[in-house]
PLY file of the C-alpha trace (Angstrom):
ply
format ascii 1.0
element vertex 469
property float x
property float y
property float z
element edge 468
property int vertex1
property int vertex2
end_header
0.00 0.00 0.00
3.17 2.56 1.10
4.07 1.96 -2.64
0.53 3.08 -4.32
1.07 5.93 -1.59
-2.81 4.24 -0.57
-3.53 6.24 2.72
-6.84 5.00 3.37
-9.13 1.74 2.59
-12.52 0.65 2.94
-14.22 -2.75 1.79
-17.90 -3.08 1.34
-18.93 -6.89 1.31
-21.93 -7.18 -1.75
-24.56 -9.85 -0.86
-26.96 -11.20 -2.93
-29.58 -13.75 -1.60
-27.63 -13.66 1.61
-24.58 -15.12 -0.07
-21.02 -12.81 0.13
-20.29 -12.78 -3.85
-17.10 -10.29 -2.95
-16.03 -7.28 -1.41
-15.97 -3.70 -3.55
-12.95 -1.57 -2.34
-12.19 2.15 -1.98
-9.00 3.47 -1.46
-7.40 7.38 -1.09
-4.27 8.77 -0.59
-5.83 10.86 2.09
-5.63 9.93 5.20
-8.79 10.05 6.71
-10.53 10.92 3.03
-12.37 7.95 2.08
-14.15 8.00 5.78
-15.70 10.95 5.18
-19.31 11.54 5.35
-19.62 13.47 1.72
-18.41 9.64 0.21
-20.73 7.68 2.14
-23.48 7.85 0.26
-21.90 7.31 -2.86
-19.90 4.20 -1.49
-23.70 2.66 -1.09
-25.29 3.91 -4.75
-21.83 2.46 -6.10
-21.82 -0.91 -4.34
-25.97 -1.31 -5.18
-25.41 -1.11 -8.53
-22.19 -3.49 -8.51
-24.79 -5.94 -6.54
-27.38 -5.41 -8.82
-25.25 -5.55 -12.27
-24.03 -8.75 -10.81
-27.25 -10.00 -9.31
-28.69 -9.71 -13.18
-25.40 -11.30 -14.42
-26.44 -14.38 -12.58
-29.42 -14.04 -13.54
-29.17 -14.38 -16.86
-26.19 -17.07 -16.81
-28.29 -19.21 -14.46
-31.45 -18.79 -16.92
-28.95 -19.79 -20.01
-27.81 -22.72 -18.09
-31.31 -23.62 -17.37
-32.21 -23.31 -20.74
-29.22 -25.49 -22.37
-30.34 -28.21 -19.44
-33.85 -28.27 -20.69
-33.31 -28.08 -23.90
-31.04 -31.34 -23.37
-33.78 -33.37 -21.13
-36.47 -32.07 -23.96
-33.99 -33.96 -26.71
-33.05 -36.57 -24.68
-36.88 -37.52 -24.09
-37.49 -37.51 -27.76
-34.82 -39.14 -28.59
-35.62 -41.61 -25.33
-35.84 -45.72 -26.69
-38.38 -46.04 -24.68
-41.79 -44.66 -24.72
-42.52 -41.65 -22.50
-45.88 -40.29 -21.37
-46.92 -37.32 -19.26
-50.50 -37.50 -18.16
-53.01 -35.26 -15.78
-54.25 -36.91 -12.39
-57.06 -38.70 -14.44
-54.62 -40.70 -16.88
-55.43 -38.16 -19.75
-52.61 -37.87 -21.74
-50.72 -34.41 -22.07
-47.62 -36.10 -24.07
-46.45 -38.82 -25.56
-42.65 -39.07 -27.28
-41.76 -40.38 -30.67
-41.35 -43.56 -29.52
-44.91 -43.89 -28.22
-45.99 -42.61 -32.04
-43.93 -45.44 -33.12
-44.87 -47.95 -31.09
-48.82 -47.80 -31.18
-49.02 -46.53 -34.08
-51.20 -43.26 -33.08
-50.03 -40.12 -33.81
-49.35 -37.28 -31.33
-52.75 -35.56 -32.60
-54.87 -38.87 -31.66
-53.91 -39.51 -28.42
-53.50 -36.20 -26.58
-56.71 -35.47 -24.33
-57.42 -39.82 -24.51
-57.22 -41.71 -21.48
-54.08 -43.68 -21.41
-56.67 -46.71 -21.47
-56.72 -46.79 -25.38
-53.80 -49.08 -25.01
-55.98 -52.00 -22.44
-56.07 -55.13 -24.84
-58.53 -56.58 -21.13
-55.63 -59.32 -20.49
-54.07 -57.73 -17.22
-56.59 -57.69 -14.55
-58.21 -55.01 -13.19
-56.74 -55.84 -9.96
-53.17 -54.60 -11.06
-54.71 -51.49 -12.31
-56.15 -50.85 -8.88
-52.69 -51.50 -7.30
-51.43 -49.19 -9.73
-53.68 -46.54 -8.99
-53.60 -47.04 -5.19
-49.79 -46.87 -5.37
-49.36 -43.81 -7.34
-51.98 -41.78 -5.97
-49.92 -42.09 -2.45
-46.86 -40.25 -4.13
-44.94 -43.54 -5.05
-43.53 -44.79 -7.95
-44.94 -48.25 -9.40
-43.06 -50.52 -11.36
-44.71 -53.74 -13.30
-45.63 -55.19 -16.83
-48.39 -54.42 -19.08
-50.16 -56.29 -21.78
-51.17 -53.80 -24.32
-52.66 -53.29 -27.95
-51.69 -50.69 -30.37
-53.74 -48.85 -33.12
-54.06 -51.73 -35.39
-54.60 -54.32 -32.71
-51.62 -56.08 -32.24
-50.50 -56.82 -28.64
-47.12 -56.15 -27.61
-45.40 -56.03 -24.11
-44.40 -52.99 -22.19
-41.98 -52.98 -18.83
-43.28 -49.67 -16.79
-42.70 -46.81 -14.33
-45.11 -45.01 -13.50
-44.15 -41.82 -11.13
-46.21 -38.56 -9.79
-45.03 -35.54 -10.70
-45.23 -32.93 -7.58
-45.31 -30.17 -7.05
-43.45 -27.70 -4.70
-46.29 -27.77 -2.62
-46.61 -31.02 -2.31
-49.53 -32.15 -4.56
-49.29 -34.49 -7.39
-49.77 -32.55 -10.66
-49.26 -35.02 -13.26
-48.23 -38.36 -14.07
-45.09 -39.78 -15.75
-44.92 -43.23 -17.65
-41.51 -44.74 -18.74
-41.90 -47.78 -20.74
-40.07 -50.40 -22.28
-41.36 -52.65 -25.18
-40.02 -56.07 -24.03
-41.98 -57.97 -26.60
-38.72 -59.23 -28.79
-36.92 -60.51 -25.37
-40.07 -62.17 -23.58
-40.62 -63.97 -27.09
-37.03 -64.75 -27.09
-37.12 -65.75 -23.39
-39.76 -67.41 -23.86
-38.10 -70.06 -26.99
-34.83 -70.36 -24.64
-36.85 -71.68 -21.89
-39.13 -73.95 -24.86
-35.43 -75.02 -25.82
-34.45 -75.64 -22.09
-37.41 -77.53 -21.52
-37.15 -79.52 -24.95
-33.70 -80.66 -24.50
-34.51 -82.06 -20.50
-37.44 -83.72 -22.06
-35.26 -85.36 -24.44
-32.77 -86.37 -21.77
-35.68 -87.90 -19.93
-37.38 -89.42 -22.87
-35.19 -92.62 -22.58
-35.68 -93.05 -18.88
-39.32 -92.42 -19.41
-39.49 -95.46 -22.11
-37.55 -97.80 -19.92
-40.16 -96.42 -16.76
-42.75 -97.77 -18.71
-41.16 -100.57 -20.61
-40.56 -102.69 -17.25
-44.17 -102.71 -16.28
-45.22 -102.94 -19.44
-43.53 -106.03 -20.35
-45.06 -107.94 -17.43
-48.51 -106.54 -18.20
-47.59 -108.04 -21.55
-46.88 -111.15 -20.46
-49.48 -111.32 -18.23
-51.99 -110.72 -21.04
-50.14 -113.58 -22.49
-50.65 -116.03 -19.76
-54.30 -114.68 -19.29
-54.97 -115.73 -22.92
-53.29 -118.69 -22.59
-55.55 -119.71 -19.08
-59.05 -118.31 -20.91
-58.20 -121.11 -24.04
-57.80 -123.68 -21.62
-60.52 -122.99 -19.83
-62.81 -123.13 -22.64
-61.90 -125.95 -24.21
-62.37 -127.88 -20.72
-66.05 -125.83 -20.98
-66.50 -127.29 -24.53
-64.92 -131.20 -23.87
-67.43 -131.38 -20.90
-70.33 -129.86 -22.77
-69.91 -132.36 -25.57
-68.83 -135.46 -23.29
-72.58 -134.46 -21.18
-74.55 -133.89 -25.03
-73.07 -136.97 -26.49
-76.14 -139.12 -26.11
-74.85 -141.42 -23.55
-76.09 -141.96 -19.66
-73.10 -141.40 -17.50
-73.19 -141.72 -13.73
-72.19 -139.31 -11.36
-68.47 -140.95 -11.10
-67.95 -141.03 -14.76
-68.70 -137.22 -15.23
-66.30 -136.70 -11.72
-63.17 -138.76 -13.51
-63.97 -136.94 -16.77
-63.75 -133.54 -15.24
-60.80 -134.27 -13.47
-59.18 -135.65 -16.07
-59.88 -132.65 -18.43
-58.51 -130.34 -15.15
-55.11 -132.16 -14.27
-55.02 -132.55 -18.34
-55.51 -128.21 -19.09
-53.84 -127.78 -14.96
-56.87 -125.57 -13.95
-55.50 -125.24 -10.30
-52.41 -123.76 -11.59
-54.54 -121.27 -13.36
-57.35 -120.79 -10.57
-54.41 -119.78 -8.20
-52.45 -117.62 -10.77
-55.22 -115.77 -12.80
-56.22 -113.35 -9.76
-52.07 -112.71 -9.36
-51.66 -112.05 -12.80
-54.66 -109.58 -12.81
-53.48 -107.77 -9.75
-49.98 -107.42 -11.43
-51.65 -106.06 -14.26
-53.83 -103.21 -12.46
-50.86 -102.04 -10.62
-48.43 -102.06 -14.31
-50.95 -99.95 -15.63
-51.56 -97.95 -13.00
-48.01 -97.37 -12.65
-47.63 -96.35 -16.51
-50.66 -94.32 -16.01
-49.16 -91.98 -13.13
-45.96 -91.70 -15.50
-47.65 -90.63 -18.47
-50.54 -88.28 -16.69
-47.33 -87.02 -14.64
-45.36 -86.64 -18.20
-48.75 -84.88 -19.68
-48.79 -82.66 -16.39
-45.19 -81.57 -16.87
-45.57 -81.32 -20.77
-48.32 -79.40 -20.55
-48.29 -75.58 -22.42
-49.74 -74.34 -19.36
-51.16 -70.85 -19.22
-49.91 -67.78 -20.98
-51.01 -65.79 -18.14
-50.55 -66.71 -14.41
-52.75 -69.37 -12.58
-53.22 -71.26 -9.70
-51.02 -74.10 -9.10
-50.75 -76.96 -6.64
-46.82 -76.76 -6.16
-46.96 -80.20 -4.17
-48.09 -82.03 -7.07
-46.33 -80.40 -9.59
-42.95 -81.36 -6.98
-44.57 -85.02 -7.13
-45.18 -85.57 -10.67
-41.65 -84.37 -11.77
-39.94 -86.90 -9.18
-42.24 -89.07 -10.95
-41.03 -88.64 -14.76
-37.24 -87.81 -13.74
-36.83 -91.33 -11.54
-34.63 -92.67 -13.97
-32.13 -89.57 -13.85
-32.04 -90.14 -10.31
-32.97 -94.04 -8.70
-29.40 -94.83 -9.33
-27.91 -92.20 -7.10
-29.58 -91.20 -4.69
-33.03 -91.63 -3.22
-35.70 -88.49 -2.63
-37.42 -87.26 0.39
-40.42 -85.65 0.18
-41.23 -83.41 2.95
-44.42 -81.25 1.61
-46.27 -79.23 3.61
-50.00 -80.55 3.31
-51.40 -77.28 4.12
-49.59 -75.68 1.68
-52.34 -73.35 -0.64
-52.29 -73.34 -4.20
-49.85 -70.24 -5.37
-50.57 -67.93 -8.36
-47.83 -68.54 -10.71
-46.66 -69.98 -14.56
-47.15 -73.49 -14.02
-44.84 -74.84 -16.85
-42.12 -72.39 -15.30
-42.04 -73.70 -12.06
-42.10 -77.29 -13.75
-39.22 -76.60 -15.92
-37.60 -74.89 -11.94
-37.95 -78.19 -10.29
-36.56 -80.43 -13.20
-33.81 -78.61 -13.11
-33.26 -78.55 -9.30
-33.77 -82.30 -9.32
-31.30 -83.47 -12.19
-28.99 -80.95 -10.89
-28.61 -82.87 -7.37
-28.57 -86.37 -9.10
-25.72 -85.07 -11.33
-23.91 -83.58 -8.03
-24.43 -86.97 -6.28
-23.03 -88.82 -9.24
-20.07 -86.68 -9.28
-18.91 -87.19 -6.09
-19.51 -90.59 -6.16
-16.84 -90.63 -8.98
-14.47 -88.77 -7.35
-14.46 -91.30 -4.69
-14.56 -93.88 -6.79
-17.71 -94.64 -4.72
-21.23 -96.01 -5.80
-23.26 -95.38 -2.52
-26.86 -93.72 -2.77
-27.08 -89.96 -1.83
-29.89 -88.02 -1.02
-31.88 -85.82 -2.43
-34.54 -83.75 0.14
-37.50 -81.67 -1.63
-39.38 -79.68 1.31
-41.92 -77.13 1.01
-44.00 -75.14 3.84
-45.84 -71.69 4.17
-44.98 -69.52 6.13
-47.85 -65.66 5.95
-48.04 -65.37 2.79
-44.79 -67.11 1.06
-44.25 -70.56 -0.19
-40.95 -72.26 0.65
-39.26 -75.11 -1.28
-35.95 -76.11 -0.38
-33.95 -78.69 -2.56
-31.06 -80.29 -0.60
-28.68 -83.08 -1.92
-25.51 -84.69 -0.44
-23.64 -84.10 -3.50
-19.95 -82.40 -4.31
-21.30 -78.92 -3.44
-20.34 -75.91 -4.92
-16.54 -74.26 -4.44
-16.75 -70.83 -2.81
-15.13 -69.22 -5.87
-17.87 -70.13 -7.78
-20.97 -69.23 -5.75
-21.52 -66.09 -7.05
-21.86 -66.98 -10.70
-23.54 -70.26 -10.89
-26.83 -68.43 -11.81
-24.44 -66.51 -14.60
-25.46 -67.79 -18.52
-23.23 -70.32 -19.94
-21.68 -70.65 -16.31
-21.49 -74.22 -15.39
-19.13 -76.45 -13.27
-20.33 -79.71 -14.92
-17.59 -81.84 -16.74
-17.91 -80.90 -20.66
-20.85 -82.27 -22.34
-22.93 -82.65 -19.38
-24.18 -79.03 -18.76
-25.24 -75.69 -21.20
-24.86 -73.34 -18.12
-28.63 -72.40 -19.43
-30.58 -74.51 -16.41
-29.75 -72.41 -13.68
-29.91 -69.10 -15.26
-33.15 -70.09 -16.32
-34.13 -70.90 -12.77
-33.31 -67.42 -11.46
-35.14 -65.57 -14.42
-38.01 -68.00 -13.57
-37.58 -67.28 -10.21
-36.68 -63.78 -9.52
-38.27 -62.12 -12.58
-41.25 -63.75 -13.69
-42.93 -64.20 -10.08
-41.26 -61.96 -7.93
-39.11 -64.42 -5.73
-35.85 -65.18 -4.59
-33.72 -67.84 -4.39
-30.71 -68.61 -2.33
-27.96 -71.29 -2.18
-25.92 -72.44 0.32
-23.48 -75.02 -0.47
-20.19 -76.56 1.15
-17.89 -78.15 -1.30
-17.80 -82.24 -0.82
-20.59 -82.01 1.76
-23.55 -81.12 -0.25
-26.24 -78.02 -1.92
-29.00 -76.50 -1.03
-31.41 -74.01 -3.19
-34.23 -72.13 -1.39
-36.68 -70.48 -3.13
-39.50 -68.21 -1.83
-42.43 -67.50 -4.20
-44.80 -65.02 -2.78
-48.36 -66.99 -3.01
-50.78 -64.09 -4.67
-47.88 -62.16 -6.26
-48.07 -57.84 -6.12
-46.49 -55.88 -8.42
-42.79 -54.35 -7.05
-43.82 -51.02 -4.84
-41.19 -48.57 -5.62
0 1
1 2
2 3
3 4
4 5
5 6
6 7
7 8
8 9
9 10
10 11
11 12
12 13
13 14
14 15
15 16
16 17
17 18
18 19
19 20
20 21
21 22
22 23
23 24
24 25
25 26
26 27
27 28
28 29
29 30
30 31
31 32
32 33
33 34
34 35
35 36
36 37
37 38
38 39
39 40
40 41
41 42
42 43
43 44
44 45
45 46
46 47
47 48
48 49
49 50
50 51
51 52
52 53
53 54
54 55
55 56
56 57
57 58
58 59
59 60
60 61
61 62
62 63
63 64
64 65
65 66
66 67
67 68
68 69
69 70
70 71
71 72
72 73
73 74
74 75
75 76
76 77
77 78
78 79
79 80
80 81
81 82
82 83
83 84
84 85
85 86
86 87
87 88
88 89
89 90
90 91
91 92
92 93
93 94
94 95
95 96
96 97
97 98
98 99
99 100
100 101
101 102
102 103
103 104
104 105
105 106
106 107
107 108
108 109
109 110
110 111
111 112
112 113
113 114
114 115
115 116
116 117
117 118
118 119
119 120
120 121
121 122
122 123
123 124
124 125
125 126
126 127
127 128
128 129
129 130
130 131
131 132
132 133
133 134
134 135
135 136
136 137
137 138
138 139
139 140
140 141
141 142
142 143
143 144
144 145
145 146
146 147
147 148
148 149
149 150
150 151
151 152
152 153
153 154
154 155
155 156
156 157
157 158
158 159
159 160
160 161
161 162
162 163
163 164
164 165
165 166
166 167
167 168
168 169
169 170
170 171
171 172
172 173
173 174
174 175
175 176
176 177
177 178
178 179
179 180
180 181
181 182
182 183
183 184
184 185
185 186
186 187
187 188
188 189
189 190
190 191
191 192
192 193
193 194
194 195
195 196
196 197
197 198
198 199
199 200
200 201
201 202
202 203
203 204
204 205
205 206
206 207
207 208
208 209
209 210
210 211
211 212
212 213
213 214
214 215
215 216
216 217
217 218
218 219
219 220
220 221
221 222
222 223
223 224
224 225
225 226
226 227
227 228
228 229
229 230
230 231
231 232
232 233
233 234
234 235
235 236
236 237
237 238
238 239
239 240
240 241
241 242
242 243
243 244
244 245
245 246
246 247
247 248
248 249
249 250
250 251
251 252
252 253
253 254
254 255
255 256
256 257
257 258
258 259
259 260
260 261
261 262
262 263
263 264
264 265
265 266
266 267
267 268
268 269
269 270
270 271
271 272
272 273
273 274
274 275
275 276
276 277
277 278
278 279
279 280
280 281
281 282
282 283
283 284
284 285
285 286
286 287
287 288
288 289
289 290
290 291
291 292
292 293
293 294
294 295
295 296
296 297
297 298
298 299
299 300
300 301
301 302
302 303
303 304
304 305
305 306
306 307
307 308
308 309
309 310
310 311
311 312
312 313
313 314
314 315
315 316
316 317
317 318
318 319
319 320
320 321
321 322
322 323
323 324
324 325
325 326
326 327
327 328
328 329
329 330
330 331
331 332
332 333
333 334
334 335
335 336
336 337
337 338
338 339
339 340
340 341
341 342
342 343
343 344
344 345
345 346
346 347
347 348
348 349
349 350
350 351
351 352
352 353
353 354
354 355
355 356
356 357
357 358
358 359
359 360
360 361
361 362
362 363
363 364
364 365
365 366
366 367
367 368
368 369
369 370
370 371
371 372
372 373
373 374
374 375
375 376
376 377
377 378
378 379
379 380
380 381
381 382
382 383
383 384
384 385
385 386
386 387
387 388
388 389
389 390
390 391
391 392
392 393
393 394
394 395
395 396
396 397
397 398
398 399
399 400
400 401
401 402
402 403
403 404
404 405
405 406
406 407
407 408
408 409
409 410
410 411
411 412
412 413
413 414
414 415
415 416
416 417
417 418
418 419
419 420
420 421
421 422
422 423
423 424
424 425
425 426
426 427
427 428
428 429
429 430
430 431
431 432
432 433
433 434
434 435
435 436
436 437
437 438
438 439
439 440
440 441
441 442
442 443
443 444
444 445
445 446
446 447
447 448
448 449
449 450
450 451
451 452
452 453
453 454
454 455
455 456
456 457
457 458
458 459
459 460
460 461
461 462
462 463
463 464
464 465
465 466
466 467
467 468
């Protein structure tokens, strides 16, 4: 200061919105100069219009950055992949993107002032709408799937969010739907599982046949010996009719030695004592065939497209029942189902294609640890299931090799397997989770301890609700 010969100084902090943006200084070479009263006043005009020239600077660089951000949410919404629609507190629609144009086929004229209902094809219930509704209207965000129809009546799949907008006062204002057409990957999701399922059923088919061939032979056989027995017995019907019609008077002895005769002579006893054997052996052969193929049909089946009840204890019981011969020779099953257990609203010929996999799985486990030890003992395989509010447990357990720590956390990974080559995709699991976790809303968990054995848990909530946000 000595060297600007600066005698006196004064700083006036400028504050705008209660923030300090700076100081504005004054500075004399008079002593006391700048302190005097005549320059007060003009200190004050001079730092208010500083504040306000900078105050409007702000202003206007704030209201350009605003600007340049809307302008870039306004292009990245019409440029957004995914349909986007703004609607009032009734579902009337204010906006719809390019996408949405695409997509249904309406143009922006059409549907703005119709209720976003145009696009109900009646397939999702009206229950999930009212869930919808409930959820939204208390300021959250709902997140589920939609089965809609476009302009020109084709249905199509969407994946939504659906958020309130508020306001600053708190009061919902509009609504805003994000959606994803998911129609191309449920359709391909939907031929990988078909191709899942296709390929198990082929590496079943073979056990299935010899299921059926054992009983089947001696129901064969029987039919055999049963044809066999009915010829005999009518021809000893027809000898004794003709030896009592041939015109002669024979006493009582005479017909007695001819009958017996004609018995020891066909061996009637033999048959009287084997005929009720062989019939019994050939209800329970084709009753046996009978549960394999209704169980094979049950498994087999298309099922629904859209969710139904299910009785999960039965389904459990009829796979055991078609995949015996992918698992007699290794290990032996436990059921432990929960008789009180309520049917659970699900994809049926999901879960069946779930607990095929979870059962072949632990046979294949057993039968590799019972090479490694050079073993051939029976494991065990343990299929529980209980209910517990409003969730349905099944656990699948197995005294297999288990599952090395390293690769816990990518056995439900695609194309991940730790099967010996030729003996696994890497497909069955990751189909399990998608089953699992995506289409129903459920979890799974596996614990597993390497040479001691695996287990999978799986909850499946029993009346599934759309994911709350």
């Amino acid at each position: 200061m000595k060297s600007l010969d600066i005698k006196s100084f004064l700083a006036v902090p400028f504050v705008i919105n209660k923030i300090l943006y700076g100081f504005i200084a004054f500075d004399s070479n008079n002593t006391f100069g700048i302190l005097s009263k005549k320059y007060l006043s003009l200190y004050n005009l001079l730092t208010e219009v500083v504040t306000n020239l900078y105050s409007r600077y702000l202003n206007e660089s704030e209201l350009i950055k605003i600007t340049d951000t809307n302008r870039s949410l306004i292009q990245a919404v019409e440029q957004s992949a995914n349909s986007v629609v703004i609607t009032d507190v009734r579902g009337n629609i204010e906006y719809v993107n390019p996408k949405f144009v695409e997509r249904t086929g309406y143009s922006y004229a059409e549907v703005i002032g119709q209720n976003s209902r145009i696009l109900k094809s009646g397939h999702t219930p009206s229950s999930e709408y009212e869930i919808l509704w409930k959820t939204i209207s208390l300021g959250k965000s709902w997140k589920g799937q939609f089965k809609n129809i476009d302009k020109h009546n084709n249905i199509f799949w969407e994946q939504a969010t659906i958020s309130p907008i508020i306001n600053e006062t708190g009061i919902i204002t509009q609504f805003l739907a994000i959606k994803e057409d998911i129609t191309e990957k449920l359709l391909q999701e939907n031929q990988r599982s078909l191709s899942n399922k296709m390929e198990s059923i082929g590496q079943l088919a073979a056990g299935i046949a010899h299921e059926i061939n054992t009983p089947m032979q001696y129901v064969g056989d029987n039919a055999n010996f049963l044809a066999d027995s009915y010829s005999s017995m009518t021809k000893v019907f027809f000898d004794f009719n003709a030896f009592l019609e041939d015109g002669n008077n024979y006493t009582n002895d005479e017909i007695r030695d001819f009958y017996q005769d004609k018995k020891e002579e066909m061996d009637l006893d033999f048959i009287f004592e084997e005929v009720p054997e062989a019939l019994e052996q050939t209800k329970i052969g084709i009753e046996h065939v009978t549960k394999i193929v209704k169980a094979m049909k049950d498994f087999a089946h298309p099922g629904a497209k859209e969710k139904a009840y299910f009785d999960l204890n039965k389904g459990l019981q009829n796979t055991v029942a078609i995949s015996k011969n992918e698992w007699k020779y290794v290990a032996e099953i436990d059921l432990n189902l929960d008789e009180s257990l309520t049917e659970i609203l699900c994809l049926q010929n999901e879960l069946n294609q779930v607990f095929l996999n979870m059962i072949v799985n632990s046979a294949h486990a057993i039968e590799e640890k019972n090479k490694k030890n050079n073993a051939n003992e029976l494991g065990k395989i343990t299929i529980e299931t209980k209910r517990k509010d409003q969730i349905a447990f099944v656990k699948f357990s197995d005294t297999g090799s288990g599952i090395k720590k390293k690769d816990i956390d990518r056995i439900f990974d695609p194309f991940f397997t730790t099967k010996e080559v030729g003996k696994g995709t890497g497909q069955g699991l990751a189909i399990v989770h998608d089953i699992i976790v995506n289409k129903h809303n459920g979890k799974i968990f596996v614990e597993s301890e390497e040479g001691i054995g695996t287990s999978f848990n799986i909850e499946l909530p029993l009346n599934e609700v759309k994911e709350q946000i």
